[in-house]
C-alpha positions in Angstrom: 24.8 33.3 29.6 24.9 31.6 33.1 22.2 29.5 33.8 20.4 29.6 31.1 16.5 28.4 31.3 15.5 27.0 28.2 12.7 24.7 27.8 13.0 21.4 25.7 10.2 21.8 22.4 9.8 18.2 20.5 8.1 20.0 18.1 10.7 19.1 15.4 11.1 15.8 16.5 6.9 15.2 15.8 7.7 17.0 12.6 10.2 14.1 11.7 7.4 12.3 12.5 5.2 13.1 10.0 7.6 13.6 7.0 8.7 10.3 7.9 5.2 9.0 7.6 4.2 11.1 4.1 7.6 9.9 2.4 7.0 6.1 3.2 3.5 6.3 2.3 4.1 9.0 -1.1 5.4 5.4 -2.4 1.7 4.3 -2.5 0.5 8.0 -4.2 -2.4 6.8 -7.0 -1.7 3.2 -7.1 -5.5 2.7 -5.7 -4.5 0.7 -2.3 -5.4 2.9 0.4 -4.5 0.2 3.1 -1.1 -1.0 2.4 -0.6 3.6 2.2 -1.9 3.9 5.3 -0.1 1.1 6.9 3.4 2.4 5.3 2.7 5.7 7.0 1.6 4.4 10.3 4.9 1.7 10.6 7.0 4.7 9.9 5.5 7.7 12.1 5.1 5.2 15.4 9.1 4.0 15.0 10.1 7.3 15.2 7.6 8.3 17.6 9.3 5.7 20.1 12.6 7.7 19.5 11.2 10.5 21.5 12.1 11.4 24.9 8.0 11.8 26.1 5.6 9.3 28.0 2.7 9.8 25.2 -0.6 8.4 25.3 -2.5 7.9 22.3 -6.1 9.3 22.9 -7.1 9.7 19.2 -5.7 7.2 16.6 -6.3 4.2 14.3 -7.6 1.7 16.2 -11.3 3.5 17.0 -12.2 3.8 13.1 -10.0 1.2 11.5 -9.3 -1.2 13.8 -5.7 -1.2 13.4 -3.0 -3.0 15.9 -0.7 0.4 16.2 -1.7 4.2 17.2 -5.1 2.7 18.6 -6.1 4.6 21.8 -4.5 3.8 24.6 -1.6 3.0 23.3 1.9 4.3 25.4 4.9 5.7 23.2 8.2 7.5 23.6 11.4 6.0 25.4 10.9 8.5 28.6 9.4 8.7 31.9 8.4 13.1 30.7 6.8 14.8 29.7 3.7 12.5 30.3 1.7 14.0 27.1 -1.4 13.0 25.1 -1.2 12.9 21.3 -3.4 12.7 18.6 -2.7 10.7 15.4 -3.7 10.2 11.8 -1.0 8.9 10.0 -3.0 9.5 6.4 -5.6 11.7 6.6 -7.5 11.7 3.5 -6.5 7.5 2.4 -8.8 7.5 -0.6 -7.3 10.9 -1.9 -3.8 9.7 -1.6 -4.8 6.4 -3.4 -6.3 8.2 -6.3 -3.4 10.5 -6.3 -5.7 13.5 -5.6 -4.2 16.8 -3.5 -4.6 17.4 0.1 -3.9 13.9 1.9 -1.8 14.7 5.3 -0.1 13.4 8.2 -1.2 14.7 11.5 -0.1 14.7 14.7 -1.4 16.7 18.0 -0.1 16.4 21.0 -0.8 18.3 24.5 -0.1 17.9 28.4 -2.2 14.5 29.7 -5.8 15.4 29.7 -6.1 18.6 27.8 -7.9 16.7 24.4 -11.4 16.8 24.5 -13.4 13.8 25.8 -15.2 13.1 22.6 -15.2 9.3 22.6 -18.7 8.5 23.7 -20.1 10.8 20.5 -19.7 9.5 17.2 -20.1 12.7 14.7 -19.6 16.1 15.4 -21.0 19.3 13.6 -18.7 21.9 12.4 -18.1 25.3 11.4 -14.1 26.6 11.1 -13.1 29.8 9.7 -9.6 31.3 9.4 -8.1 34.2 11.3 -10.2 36.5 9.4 -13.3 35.7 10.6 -12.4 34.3 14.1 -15.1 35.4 16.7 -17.6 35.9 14.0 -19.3 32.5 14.2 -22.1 30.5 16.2 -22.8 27.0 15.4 -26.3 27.6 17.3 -27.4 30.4 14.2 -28.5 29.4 10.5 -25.9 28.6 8.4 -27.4 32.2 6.6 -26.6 34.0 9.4 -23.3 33.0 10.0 -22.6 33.5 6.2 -23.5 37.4 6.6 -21.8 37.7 9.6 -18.2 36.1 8.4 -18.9 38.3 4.7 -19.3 41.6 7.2 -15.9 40.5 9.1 -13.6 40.2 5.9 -15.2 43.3 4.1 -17.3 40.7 1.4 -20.5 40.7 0.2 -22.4 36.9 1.0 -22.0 36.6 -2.7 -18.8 36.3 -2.6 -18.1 33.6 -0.2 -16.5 30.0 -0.8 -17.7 27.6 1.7 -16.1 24.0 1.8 -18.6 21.1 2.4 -17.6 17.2 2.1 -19.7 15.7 -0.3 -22.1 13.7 1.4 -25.9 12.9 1.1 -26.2 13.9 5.0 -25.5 17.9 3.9 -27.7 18.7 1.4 -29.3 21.3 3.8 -26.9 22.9 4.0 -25.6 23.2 0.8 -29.2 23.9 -0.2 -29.0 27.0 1.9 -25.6 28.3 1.3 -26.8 28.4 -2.6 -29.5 30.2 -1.4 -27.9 32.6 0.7 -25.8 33.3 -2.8 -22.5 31.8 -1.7 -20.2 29.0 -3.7 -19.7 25.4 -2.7 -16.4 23.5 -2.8 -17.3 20.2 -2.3 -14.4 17.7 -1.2 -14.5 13.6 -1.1 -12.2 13.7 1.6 -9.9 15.4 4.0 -11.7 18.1 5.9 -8.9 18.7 8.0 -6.8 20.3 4.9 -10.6 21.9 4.0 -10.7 23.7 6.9 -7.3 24.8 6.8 -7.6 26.1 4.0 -10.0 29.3 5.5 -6.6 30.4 7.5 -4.1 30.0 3.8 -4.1 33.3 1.8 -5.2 32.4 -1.7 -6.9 29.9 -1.5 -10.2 31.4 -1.7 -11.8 29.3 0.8 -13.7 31.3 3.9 -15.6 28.4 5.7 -15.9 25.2 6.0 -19.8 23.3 7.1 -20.6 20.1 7.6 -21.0 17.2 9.8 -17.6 14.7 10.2 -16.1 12.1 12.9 -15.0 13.1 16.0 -11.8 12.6 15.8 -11.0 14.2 12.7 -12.9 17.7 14.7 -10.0 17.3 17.1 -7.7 17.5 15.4 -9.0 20.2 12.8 -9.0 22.8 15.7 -6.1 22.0 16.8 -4.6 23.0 13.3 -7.1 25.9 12.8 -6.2 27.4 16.2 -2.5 27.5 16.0 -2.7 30.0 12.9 -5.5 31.7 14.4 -8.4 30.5 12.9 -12.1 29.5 14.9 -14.2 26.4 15.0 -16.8 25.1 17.3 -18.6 22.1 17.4 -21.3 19.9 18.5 -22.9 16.4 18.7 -24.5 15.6 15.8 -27.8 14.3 16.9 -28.8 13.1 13.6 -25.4 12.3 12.2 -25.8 8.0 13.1 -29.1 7.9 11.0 -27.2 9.6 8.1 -24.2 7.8 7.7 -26.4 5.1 8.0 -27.8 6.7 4.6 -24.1 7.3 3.3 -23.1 3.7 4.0 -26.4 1.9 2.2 -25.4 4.1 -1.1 -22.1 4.0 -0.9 -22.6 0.0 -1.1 -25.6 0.4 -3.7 -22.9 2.3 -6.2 -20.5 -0.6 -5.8 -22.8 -3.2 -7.0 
């Protein structure tokens, strides 16, 4: 073939990435230290991610929730001058899951051409509704969480009563799982790791046709960029509310240590 024009993908070298970071923190699976897992996957996915030919910019990472000295925001990586990129990062998503060795921990990474990720840093919490392939198209974040529920059973040929909707278990969604029992439908409630929750609506099998609730920012990110590659919808908004509520979450949450 003369002059072939092929375009470099680095999608197998992020992939490296992120096995790299689930076998070095896998070592840490169910021994109850969340931390030292985390910090085992994010020493091994930012080493390799400096073996990649990219100028990245880190515009979702560690350092906004966890305060951490690598993968915060605004951090450059990569050993090249292009393609100037932006990435998203969560080394462990789902830390307290991997500690207890519980399913569905991963390690994420997003990355797109500078400036294409959301602005999203000024709000704190975002509301969310994600459905898989499916049901793409079918819902509207403005509408009850009843209407949305008939209109996703209509698109996958289900009755209401039929429907699995994931919510993480927090004080701050008893509305809605209030409603969603009303409306006839199942809960699966998750402690963590709404990111594999939500991916879950596009995976045949798993039973799981929508996920609700109200989560950080970042982690909304980087759940539609997941969902949308295989197809699936989300939308989101500020979560007016959200700050009194985890608020709420945070005074129990130290109330059941004591």
């Amino acid at each position: 073939m003369d002059n072939p024009d092929i375009s470099r993908n680095i999608s197998l070298e992020l992939a490296r990435c992120t096995e790299a970071a689930a076998l070095m923190s896998a070592r840490w699976m169910g021994r109850g230290d969340k931390e030292t897992a985390d910090q085992a996957a994010v020493d091994a996915m930012r080493q390799l991610l400096n073996t990649i030919d990219m100028d990245a910019t880190v515009v979702i990472g560690e350092g906004e929730k966890d305060e951490a000295p690598m993968l915060y925001v605004g951090e450059r990586l990569g050993c090249a001058d292009a393609p100037k990129v932006d990435i998203a990062v969560d080394p462990v998503e789902g830390t307290r899951l991997l500690a207890q060795g519980q399913p569905n921990a991963l390690c994420v990474i997003a990355i797109a051409e500078r400036g294409a990720f959301y602005g999203w840093q000024d709000i704190a919490y975002m509301e969310k509704i994600a459905v898989g392939p499916s049901a793409a198209g079918r819902i509207d974040i403005t509408r009850s969480v009843t209407e949305n529920l008939i209109s996703i059973a209509d698109a996958k040929g289900m009755k209401v009563e039929d429907l699995t909707v994931v919510v993480l278990d927090r004080s701050r969604h008893e509305e809605i799982i209030r409603e969603t029992r009303a409306a006839g439908s199942r809960i699966k409630l998750i402690t963590d790791g709404d990111v594999a929750g939500a991916f879950q609506t596009s995976i045949a099998g798993t039973g799981v046709d929508l996920l609700l609730g109200i989560r950080a920012s970042p982690d909304a990110e980087m759940t539609a960029d997941a969902l949308t590659s295989e197809g699936g919808d989300i939308q989101w908004r500020a979560a007016a509310r959200a700050a009194a509520r985890r608020a709420v979450d945070l005074l129990e949450g130290y109330d059941q240590k004591r």
